[in-house]
C-alpha positions in Angstrom: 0.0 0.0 0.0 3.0 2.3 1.1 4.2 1.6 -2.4 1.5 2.5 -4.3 0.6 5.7 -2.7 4.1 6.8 -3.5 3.8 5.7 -7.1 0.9 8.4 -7.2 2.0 11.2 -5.1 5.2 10.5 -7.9 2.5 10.8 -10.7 1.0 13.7 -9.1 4.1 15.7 -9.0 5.1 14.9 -12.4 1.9 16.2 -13.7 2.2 19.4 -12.0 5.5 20.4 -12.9 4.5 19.2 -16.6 1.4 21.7 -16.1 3.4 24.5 -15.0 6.2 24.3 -17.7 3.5 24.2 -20.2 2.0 27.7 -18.4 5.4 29.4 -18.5 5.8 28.1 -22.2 2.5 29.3 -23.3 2.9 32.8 -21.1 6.8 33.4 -22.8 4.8 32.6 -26.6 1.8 34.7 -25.7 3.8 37.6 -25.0 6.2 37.6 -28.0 3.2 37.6 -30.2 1.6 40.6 -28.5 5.0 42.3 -28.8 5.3 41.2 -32.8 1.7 42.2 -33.2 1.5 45.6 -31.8 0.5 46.8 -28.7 -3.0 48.4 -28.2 -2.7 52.5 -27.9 -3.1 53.3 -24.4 -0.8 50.0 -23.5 2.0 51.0 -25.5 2.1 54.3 -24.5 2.3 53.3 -20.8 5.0 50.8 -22.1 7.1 53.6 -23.8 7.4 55.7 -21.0 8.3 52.7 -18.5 10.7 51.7 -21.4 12.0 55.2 -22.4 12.0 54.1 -26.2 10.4 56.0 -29.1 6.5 54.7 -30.3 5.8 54.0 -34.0 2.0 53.8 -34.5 0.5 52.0 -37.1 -2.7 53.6 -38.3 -5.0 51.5 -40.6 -8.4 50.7 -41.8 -9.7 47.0 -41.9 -9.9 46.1 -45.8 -8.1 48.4 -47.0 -6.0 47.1 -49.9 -3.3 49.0 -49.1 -3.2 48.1 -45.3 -3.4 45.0 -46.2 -0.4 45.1 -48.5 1.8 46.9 -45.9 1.6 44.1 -43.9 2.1 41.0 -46.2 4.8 42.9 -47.9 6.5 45.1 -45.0 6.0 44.1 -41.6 5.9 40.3 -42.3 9.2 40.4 -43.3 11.8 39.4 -40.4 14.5 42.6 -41.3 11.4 44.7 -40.2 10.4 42.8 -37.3 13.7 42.9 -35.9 13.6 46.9 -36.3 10.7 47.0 -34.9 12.1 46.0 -31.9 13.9 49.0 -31.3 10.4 50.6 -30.8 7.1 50.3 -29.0 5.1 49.4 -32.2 1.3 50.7 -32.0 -1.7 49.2 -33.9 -4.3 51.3 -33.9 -7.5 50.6 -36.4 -9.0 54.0 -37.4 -12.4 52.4 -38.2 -12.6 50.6 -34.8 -15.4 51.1 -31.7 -12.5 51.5 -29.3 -11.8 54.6 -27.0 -8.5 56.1 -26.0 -7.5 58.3 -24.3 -4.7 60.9 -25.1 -3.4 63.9 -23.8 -6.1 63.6 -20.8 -8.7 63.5 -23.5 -11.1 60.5 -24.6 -11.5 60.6 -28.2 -12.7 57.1 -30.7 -10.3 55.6 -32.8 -11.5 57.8 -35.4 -10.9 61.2 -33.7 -7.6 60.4 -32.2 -6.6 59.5 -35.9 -7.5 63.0 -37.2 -6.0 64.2 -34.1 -3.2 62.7 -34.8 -2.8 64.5 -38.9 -4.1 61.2 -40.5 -5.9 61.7 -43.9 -5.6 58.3 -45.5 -4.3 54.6 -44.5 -2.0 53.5 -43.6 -0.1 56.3 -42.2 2.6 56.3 -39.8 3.3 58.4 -36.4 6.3 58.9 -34.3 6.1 59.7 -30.9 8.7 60.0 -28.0 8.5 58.5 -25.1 6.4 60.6 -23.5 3.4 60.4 -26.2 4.5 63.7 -27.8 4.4 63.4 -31.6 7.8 63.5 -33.2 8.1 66.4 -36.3 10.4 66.4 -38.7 11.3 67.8 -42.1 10.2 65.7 -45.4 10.5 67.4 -48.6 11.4 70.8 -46.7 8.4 70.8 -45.2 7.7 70.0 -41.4 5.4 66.7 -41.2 4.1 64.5 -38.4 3.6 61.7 -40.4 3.9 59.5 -43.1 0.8 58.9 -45.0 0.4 56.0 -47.9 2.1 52.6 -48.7 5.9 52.1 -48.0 8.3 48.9 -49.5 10.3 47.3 -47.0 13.5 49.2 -48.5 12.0 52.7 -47.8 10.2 51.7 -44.6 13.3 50.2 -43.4 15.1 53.5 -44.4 12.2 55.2 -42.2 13.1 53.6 -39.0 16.6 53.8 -39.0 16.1 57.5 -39.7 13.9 58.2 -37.1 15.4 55.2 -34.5 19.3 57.1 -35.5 18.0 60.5 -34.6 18.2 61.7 -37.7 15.2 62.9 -38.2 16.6 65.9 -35.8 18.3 67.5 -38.5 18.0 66.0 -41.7 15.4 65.7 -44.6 13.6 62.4 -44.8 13.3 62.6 -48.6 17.8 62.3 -48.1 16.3 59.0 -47.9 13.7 57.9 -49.8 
């Protein structure tokens, strides 16, 4: 009897530790595909400030052709996942129900776009750290953002500009 009740405290402990190895493993996969994926807007701006690192947002609209091609062309590719680690990458869907708030101000999706200088999809934002948006000269003219489709060669141009600094005193178009 002594036997077998060891044999199954032995089976019990075994399960458990092969249950909570499977919750770490699952919990360490979860959050590399919320970090590859984009964080939600109020969550990554949180996570920029705790992280001090610059925010790129991501501003789209759900069926939009060329959305949709940005991300099977650009940001499926692993050269622009890697750089993408060297911000806190922002999804935020123009044409979603979702509230943020920014600034101290709860505005939709769709009003924190405009606020933001978007006219079309997809368009690109810089912040700092802080949530302030990041300006800089394109074309000699001051710009928040980056409207329209980009290929991996000039988006990838894009980050290193803005993730070198660049973007403090040089042209974008130098670029692209």
């Amino acid at each position: 009897m002594v036997q077998n009740e060891y044999s199954e405290f032995n089976n019990f402990i075994m399960q458990t530790i092969k249950a909570n190895i499977l919750v770490i493993l699952l919990i360490l996969v979860f959050s590399g595909y919320v970090h590859s994926q984009g964080y939600e807007f109020d969550q990554g701006l949180t996570t920029a400030k705790s992280q001090n690192k610059m925010v790129l947002i991501y501003i789209y609209t759900e069926g939009d052709r060329w959305c949709d091609k940005m991300v099977s062309e650009v940001y499926s590719k692993p050269e622009v996942q890697k750089a993408l680690n060297d911000f806190i990458f922002i999804k935020l869907n123009a044409g979603s129900a979702n509230n943020y708030t920014y600034n101290n101000e709860k505005l939709s999706a769709t009003n924190l776009s405009k606020k933001l200088g978007v006219m079309s999809y997809p368009t690109h934002v810089f912040m700092n750290p802080d949530g302030s948006q990041i300006s800089f000269n394109y074309n000699g003219m001051s710009v928040n953002n980056i409207p329209g489709f980009l290929d991996e060669e000039d988006f990838s141009a894009m980050l290193n500009y803005m993730k070198t600094g660049k973007y403090k005193s040089e042209d974008l178009s130098k670029y692209f």
